[in-house]
C-alpha positions as CSV (number, residue, x, y, z in Angstrom):
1,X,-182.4,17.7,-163.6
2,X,-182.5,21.5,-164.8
3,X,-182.4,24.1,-163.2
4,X,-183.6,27.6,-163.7
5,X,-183.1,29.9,-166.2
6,X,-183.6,33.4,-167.6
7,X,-186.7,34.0,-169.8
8,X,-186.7,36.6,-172.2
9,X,-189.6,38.4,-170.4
10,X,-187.3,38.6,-166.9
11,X,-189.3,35.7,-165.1
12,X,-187.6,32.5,-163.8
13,X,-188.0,29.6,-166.2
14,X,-187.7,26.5,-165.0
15,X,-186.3,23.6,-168.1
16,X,-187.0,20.9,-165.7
17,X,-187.9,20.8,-162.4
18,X,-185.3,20.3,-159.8
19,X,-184.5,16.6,-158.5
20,X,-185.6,17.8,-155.2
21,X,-188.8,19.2,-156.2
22,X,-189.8,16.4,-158.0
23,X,-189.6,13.7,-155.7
24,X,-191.2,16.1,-153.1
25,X,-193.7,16.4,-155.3
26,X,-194.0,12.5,-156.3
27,X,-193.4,11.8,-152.6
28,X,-196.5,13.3,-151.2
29,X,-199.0,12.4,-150.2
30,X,-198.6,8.8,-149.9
31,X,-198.0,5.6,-147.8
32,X,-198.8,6.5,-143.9
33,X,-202.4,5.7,-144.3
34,X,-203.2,9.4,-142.5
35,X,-206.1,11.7,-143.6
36,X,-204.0,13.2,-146.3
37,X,-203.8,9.6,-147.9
38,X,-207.3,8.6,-147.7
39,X,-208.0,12.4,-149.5
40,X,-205.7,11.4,-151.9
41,X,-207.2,8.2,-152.8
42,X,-210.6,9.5,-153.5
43,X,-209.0,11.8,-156.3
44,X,-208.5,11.7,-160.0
45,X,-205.1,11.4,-160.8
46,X,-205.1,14.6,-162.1
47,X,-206.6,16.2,-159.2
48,X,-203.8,14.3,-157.1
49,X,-200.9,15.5,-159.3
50,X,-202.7,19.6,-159.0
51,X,-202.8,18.8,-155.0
52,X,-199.3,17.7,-155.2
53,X,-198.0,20.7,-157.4
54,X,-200.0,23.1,-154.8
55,X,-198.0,21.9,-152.2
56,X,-195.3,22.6,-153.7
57,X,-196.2,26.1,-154.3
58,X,-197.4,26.5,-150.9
59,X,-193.7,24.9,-149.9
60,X,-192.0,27.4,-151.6
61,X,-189.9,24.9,-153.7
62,X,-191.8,26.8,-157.1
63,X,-191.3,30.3,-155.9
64,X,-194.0,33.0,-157.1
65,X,-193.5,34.2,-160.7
66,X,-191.4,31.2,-161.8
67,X,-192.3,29.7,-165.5
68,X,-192.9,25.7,-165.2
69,X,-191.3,23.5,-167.4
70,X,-193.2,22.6,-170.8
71,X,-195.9,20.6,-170.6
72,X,-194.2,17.7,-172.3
73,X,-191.1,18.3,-170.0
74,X,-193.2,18.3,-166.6
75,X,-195.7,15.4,-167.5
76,X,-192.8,13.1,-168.5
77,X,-191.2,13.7,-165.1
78,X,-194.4,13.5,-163.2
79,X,-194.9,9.8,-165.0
80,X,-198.4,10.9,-165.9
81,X,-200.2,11.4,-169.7
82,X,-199.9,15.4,-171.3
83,X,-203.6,15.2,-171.1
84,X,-203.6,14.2,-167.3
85,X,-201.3,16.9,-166.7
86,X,-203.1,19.9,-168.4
87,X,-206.0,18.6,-166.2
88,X,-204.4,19.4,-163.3
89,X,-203.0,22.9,-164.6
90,X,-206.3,23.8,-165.3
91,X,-207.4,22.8,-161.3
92,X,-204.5,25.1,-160.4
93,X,-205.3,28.0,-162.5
94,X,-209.0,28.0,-161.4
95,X,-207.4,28.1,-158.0
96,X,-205.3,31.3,-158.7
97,X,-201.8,29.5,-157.9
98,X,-200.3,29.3,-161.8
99,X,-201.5,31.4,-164.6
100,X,-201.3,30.7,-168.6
101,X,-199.5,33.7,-170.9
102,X,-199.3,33.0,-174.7
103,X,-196.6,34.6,-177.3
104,X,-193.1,34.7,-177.0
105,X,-192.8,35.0,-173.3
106,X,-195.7,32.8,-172.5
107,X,-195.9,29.9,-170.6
108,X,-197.5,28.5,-167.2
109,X,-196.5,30.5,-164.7
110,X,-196.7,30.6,-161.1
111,X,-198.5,32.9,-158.6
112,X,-198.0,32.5,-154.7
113,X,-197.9,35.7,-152.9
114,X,-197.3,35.6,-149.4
115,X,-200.6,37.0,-148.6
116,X,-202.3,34.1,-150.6
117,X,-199.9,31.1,-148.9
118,X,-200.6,32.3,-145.7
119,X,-204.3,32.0,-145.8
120,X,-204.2,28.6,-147.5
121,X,-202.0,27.6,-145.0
122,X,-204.4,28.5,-142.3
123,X,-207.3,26.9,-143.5
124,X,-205.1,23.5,-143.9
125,X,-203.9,23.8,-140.4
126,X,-207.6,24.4,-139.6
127,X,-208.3,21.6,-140.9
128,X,-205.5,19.2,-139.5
129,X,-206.4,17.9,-135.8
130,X,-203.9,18.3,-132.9
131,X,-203.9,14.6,-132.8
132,X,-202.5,14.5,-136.3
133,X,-200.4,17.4,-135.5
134,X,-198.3,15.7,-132.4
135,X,-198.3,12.4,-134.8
136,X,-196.5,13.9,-137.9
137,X,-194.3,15.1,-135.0
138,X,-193.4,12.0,-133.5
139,X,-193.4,10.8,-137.4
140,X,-190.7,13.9,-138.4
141,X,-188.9,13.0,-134.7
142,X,-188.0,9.1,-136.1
143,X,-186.8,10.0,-139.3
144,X,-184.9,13.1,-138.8
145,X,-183.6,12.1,-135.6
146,X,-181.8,9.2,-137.6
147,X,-181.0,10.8,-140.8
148,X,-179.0,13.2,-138.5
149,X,-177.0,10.3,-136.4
150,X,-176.7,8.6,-139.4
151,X,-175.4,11.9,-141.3
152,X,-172.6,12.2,-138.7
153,X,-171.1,8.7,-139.5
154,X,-171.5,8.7,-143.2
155,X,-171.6,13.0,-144.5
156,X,-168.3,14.1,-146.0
157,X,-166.7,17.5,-146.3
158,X,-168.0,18.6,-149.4
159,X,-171.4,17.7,-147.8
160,X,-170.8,19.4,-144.7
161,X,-169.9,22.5,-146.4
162,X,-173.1,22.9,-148.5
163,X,-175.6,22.8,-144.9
164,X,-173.5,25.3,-143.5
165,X,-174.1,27.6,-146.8
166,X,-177.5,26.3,-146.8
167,X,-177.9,27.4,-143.3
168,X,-176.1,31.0,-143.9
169,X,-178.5,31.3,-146.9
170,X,-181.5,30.9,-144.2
171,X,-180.1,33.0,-142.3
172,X,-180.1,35.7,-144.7
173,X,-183.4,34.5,-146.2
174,X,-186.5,37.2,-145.9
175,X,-190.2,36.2,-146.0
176,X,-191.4,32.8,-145.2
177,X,-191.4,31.4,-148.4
178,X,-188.0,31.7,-148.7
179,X,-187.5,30.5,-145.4
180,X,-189.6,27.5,-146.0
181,X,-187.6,27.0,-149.4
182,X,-184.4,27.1,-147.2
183,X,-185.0,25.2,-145.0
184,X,-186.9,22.1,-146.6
185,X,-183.8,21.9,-148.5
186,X,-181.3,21.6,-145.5
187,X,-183.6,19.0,-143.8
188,X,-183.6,16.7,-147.2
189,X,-180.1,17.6,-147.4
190,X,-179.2,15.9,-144.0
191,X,-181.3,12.4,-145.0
192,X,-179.0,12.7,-148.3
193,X,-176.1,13.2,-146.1
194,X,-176.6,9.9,-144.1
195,X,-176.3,8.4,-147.4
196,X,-180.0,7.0,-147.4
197,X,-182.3,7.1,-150.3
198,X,-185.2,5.9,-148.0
199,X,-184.5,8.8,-145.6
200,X,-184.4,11.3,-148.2
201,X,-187.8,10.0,-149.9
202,X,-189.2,9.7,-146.7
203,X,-187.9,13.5,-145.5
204,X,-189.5,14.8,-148.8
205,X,-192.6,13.3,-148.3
206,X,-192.7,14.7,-145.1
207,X,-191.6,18.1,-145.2
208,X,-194.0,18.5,-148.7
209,X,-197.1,17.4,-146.1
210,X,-196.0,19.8,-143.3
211,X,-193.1,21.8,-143.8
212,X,-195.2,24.8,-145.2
213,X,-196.8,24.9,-141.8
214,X,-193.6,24.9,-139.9
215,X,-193.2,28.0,-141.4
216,X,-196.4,29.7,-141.1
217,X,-196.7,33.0,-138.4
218,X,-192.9,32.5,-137.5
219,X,-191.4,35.8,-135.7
220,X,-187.9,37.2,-136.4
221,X,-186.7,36.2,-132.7
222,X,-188.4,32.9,-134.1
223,X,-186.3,32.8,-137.2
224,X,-183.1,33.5,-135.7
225,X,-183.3,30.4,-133.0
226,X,-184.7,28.0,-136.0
227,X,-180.9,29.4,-137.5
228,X,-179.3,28.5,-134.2
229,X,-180.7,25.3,-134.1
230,X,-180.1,24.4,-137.5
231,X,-175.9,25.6,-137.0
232,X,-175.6,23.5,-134.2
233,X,-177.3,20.2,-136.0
234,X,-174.4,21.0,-139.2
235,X,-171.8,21.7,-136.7
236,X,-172.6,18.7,-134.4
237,X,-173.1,16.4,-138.1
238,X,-169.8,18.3,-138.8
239,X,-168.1,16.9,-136.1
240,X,-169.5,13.4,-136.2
241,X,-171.3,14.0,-132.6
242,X,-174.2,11.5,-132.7
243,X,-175.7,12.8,-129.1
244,X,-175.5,16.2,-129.5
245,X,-177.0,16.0,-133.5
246,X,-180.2,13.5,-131.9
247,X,-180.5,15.9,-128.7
248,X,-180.8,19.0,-131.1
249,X,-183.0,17.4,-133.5
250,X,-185.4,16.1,-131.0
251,X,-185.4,19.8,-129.3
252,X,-186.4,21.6,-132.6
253,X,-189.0,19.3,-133.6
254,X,-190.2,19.1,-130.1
255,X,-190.4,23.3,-130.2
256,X,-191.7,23.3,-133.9
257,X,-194.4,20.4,-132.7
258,X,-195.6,22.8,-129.6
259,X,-195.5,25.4,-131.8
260,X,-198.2,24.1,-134.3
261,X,-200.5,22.9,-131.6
262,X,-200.9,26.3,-130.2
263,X,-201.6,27.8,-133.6
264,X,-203.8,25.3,-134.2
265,X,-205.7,26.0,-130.7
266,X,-205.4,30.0,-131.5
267,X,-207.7,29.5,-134.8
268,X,-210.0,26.8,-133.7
269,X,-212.4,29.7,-132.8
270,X,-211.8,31.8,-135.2
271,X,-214.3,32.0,-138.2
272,X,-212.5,30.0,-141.0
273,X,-212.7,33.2,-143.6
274,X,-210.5,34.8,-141.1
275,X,-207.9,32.7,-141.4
């Protein structure tokens, strides 16, 4: 699908959204049967396709300031009705995460600074129970775990090449937006390595239902052993070493995992406005 381009005005247009985005955002939330599911039941489908689109945002995948597609473009590759989407643009702009400019340079455009992500982020791990927390973990720990083995039987060179970029881009990445970005792409590019198109749907849904949160209050010291990690899964995918790619996996989400639950414990007690 298209990628990005530049607007007249200096913003980043998007002519379509990415394949990636899209079935990250089509992907979520769906199928588990979790709290996030039973949410999305209850909603319109316009309010479903502004929740999915926020997650999105909040996952970096439509960075701040970028100019969505048209609104014929994006509804057609939604698979909803113009009218349904312009419903859920208008849920999103009353929420402050896209705006609307008209003229020459107008279009719908984003707005997700950091400031804003974070809280949102807070509140939703506020609202998500450690329970749920240490289930999506042992959820992300059966599918990663296998698109990695899986990746070092069936990944070739040129794939191997683009997760070691990937993971020099995250390395270089600054602020956790474009860490998240980063590094949601890596993960779905590992299931698309081990040459699954389950995986892959499956790692999209996932990481658009919790890989903002991975993300969220991450230190430097943090960010460089997330890099670490992330070289030695490539390297051991590179090599086609199925122990070493399962053990790192089931370390990092292990550590990630831990991670959350003690975030989640820190703001339990804190008033939710503070979050």
């Amino acid at each position: 699908m298209g990628g990005p381009m530049a607007s007249d005005g200096g913003a980043r247009s998007l002519s379509s959204l990415t394949t990636m985005t899209a079935r990250t955002i089509l992907g979520s939330p769906h199928g588990d049967g979790g709290r996030a599911d039973q949410i999305a039941l209850q909603l319109s489908r316009a309010d479903q396709i502004a929740l999915q689109l926020s997650r999105a945002i909040e996952l970096g995948l439509i960075p701040d300031g970028t100019r969505l597609p048209t609104e014929t473009v994006l509804a057609e590759q939604l698979g909803v009705a113009t009218v349904t989407l312009r419903e859920a643009l208008a849920v999103l702009r009353y929420q402050g995460l896209v705006s609307t400019r008209r003229g020459r340079d107008g279009g719908t455009f984003v707005r997700a600074p950091e400031a804003n992500l974070a809280r949102s982020l807070l509140n939703r791990l506020r609202q998500t129970s450690v329970q749920e927390l240490r289930e999506l973990g042992d959820h992300r720990l059966a599918i990663s775990a296998t698109a990695a083995v899986l990746a070092t039987r069936r990944a070739v060179a040129d794939e191997v090449a683009d997760l070691r970029l990937r993971v020099d881009r995250l390395a270089a990445a600054q602020g956790a937006s474009e860490r998240r970005r980063t590094d949601t792409q890596i993960t779905i590019q590992i299931a698309a390595a081990a040459q699954s198109s389950r995986l892959t749907r499956e790692e999209s849904r996932l990481q658009a239902e919790i890989g903002d949160l991975l993300w969220l209050g991450v230190s430097e010291a943090e960010h460089r052993l997330t890099v670490a990690s992330r070289a030695a899964l490539v390297q051991a995918i590179g090599a086609g070493e199925e122990s070493t790619a399962r053990t790192v996996v089931e370390q990092s989400i292990s550590a990630e995992t831990a991670r959350l639950v003690r975030l989640r414990m820190d703001t339990y007690s804190a008033p939710l406005g503070e979050c």
